[in-house]
DSSP file (Angstrom, degrees, kcal/mol; ACC not computed):
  #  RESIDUE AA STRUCTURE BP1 BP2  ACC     N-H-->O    O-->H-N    N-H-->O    O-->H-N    TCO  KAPPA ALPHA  PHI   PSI    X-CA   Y-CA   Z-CA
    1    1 A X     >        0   0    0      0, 0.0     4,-1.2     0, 0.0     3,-0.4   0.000 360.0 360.0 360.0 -28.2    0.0    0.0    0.0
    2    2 A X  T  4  +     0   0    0      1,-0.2     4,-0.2     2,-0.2    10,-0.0   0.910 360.0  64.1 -66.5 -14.5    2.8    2.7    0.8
    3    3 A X  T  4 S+     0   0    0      1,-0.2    -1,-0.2     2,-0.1     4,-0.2   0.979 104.7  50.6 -63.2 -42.9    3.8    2.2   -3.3
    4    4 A X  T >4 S+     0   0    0     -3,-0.4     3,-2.5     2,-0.1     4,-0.5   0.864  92.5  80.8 -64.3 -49.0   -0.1    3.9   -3.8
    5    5 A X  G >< S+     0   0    0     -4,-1.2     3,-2.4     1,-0.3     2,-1.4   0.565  89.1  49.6 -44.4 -99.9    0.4    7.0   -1.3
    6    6 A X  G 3  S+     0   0    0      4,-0.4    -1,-0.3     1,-0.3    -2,-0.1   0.160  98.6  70.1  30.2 -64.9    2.0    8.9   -3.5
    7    7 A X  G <  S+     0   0    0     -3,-2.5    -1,-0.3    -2,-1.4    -2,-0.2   0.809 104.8  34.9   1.1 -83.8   -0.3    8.4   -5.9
    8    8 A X  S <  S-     0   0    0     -3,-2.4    -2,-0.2    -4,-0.5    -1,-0.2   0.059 117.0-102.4-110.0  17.6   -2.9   10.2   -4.6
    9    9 A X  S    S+     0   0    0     -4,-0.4     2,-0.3     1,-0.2    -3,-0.1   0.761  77.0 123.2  72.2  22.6   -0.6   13.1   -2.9
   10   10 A X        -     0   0    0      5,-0.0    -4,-0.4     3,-0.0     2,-0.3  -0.769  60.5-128.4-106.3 154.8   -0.5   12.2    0.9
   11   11 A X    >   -     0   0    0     -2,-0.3     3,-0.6     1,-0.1     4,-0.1  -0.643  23.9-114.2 -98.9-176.7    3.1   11.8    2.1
   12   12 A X  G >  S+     0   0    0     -2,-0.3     3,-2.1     1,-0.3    -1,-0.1   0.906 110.8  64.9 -96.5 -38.2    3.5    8.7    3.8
   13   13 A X  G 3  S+     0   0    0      1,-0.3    -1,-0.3     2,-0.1     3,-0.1   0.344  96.2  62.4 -65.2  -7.5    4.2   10.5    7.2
   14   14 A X  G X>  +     0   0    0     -3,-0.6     4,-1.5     1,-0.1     3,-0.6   0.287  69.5  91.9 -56.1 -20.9    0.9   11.7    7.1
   15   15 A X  T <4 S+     0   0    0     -3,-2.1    -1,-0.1     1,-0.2    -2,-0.1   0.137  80.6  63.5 -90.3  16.5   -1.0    8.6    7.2
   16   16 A X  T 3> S+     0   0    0     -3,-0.1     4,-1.7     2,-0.1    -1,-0.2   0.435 105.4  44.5  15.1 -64.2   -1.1    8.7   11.0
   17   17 A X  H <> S+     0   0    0     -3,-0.6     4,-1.4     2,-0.2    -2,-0.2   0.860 114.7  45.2 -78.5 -37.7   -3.0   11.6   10.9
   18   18 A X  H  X S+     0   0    0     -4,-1.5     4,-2.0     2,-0.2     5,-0.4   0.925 109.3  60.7 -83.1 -41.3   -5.6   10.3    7.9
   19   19 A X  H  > S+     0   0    0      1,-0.2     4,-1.6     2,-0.2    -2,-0.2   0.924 110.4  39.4 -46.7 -74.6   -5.7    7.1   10.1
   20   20 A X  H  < S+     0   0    0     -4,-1.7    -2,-0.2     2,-0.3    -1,-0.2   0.641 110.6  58.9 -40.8 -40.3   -7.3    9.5   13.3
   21   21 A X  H >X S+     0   0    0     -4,-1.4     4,-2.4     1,-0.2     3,-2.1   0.967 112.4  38.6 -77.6 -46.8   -9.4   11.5   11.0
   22   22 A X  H 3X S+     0   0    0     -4,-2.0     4,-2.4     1,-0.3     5,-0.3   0.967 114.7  47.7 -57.8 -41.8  -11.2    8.2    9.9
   23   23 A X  H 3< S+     0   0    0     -4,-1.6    -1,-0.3    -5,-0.4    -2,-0.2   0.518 111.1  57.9 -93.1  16.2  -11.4    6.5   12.9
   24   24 A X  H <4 S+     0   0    0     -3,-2.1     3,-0.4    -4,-0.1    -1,-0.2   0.677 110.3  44.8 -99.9 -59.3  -12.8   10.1   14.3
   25   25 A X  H  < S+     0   0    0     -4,-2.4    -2,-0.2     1,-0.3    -3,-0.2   0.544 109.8  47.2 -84.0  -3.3  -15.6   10.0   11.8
   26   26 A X  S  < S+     0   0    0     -4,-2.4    -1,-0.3    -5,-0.2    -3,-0.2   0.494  81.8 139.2 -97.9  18.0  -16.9    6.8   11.9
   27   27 A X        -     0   0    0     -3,-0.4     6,-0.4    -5,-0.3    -3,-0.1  -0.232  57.0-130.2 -39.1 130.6  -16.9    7.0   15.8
   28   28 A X  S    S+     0   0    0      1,-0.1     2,-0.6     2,-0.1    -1,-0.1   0.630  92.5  70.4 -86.6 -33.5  -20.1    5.4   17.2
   29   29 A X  S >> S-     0   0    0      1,-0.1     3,-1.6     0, 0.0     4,-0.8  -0.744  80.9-142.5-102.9 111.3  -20.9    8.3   19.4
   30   30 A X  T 34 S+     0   0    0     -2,-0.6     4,-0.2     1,-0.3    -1,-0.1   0.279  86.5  70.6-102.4  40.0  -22.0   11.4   17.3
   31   31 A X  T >> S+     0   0    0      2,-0.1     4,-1.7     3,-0.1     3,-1.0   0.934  96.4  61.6 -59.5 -65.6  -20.7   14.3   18.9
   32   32 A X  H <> S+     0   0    0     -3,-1.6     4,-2.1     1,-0.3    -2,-0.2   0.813 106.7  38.0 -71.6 -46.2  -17.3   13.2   17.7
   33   33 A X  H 3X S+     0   0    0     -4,-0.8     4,-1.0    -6,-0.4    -1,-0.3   0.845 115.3  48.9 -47.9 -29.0  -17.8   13.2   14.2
   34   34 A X  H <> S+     0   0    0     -3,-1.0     4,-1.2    -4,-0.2    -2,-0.2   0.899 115.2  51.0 -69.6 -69.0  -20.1   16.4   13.8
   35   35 A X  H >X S+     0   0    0     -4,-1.7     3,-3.2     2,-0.2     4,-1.6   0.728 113.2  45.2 -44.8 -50.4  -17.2   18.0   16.1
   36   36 A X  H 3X S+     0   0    0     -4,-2.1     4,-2.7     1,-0.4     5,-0.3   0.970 113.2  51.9 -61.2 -72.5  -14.2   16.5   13.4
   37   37 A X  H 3< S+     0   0    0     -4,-1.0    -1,-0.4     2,-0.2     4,-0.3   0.615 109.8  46.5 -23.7 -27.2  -16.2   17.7   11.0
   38   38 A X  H XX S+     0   0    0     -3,-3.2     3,-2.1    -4,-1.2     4,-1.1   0.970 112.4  48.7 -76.6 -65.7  -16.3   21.1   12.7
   39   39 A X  H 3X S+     0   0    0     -4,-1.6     4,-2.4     1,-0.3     5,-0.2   0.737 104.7  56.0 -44.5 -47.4  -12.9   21.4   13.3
   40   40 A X  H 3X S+     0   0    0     -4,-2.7     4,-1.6    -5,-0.4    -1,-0.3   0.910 108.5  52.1 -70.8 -22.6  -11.7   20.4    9.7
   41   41 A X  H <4 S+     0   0    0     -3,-2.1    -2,-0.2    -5,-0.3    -1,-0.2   0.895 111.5  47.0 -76.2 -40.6  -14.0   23.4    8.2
   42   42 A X  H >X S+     0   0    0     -4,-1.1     3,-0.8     1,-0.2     4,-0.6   0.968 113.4  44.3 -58.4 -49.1  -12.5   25.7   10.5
   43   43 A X  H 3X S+     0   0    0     -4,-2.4     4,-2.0     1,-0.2    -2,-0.2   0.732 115.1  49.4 -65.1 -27.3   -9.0   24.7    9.9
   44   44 A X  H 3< S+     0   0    0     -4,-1.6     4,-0.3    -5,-0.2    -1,-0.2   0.539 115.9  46.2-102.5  -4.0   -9.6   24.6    6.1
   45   45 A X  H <4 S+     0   0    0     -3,-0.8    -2,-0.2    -5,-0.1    -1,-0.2   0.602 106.2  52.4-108.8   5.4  -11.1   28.0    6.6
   46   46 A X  H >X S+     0   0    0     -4,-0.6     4,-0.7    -3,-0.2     3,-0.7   0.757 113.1  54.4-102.2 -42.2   -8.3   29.5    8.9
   47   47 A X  T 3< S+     0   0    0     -4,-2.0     5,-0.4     1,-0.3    -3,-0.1   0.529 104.8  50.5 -35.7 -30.2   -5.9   28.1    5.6
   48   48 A X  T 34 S+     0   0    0     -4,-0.3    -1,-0.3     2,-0.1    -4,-0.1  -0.273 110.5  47.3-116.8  19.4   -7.7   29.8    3.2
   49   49 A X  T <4 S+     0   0    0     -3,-0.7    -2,-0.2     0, 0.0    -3,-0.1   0.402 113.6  48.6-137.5 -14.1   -7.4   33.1    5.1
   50   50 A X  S  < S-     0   0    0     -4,-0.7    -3,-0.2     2,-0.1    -2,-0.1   0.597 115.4-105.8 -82.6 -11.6   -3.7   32.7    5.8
   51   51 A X        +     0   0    0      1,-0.2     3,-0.1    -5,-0.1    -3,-0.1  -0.008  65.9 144.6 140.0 -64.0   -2.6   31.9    2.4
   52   52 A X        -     0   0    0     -5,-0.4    -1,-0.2     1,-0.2     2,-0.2   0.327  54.2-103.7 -98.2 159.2   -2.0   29.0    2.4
   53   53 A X        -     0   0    0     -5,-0.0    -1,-0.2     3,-0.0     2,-0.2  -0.540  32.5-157.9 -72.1 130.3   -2.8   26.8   -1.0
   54   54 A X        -     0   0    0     -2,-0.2     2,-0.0     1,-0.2   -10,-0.0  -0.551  36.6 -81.5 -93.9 170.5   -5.7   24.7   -0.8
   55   55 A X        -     0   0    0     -2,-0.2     2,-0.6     1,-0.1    -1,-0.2  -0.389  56.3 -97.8 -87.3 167.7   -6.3   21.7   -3.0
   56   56 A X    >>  -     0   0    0      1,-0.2     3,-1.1    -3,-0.0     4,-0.7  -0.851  39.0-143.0-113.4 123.8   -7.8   22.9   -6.8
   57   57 A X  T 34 S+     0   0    0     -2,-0.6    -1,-0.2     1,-0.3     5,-0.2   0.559  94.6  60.8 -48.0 -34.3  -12.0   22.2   -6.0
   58   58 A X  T 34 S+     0   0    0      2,-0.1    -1,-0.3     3,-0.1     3,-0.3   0.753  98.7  51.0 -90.7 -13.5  -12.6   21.0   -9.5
   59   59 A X  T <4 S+     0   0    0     -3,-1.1     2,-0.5     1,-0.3    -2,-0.2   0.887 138.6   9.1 -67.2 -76.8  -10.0   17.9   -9.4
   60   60 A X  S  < S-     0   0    0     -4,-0.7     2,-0.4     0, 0.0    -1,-0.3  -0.840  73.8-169.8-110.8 108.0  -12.0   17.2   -6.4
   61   61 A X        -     0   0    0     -2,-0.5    -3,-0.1    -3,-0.3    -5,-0.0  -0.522  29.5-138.4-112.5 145.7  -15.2   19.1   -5.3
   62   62 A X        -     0   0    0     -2,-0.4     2,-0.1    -5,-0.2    -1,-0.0  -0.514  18.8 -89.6 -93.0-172.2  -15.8   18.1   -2.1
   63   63 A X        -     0   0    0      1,-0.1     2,-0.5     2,-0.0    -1,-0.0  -0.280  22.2-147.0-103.7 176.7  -19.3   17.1   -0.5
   64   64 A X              0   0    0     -2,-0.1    -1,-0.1     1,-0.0     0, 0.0  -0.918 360.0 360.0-144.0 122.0  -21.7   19.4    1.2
   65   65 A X              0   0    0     -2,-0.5    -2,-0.0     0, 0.0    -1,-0.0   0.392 360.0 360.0-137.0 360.0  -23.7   17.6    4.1
């Protein structure tokens, strides 16, 4: 599997982190997913107000819930 990261743009030292966000959203108790889910909107709206490059929406348009 590490030959795929790459691939698909994660560094391999990152998959740690993508491991915790999944096992954060399916958590059986659903605070903790609405909250990750909060928390990733802020951070990806605190990114987009420093600067910093976000990924380009039309390769990948992400979902609306």
């Amino acid at each position: 599997m590490a030959n795929t990261v790459p691939v698909i743009g994660i560094d391999p030292a990152e998959l740690p982190w993508i491991r915790m966000l999944v096992v954060l959203l399916r958590h059986p108790d659903p605070v903790v997913p609405e909250l990750t889910r909060q928390a990733l909107s802020y951070l990806e709206a605190a990114a987009s107000r420093s600067g910093i490059a976000l990924p380009d929406r039309e390769a990948a348009p992400s979902v609306k819930r």
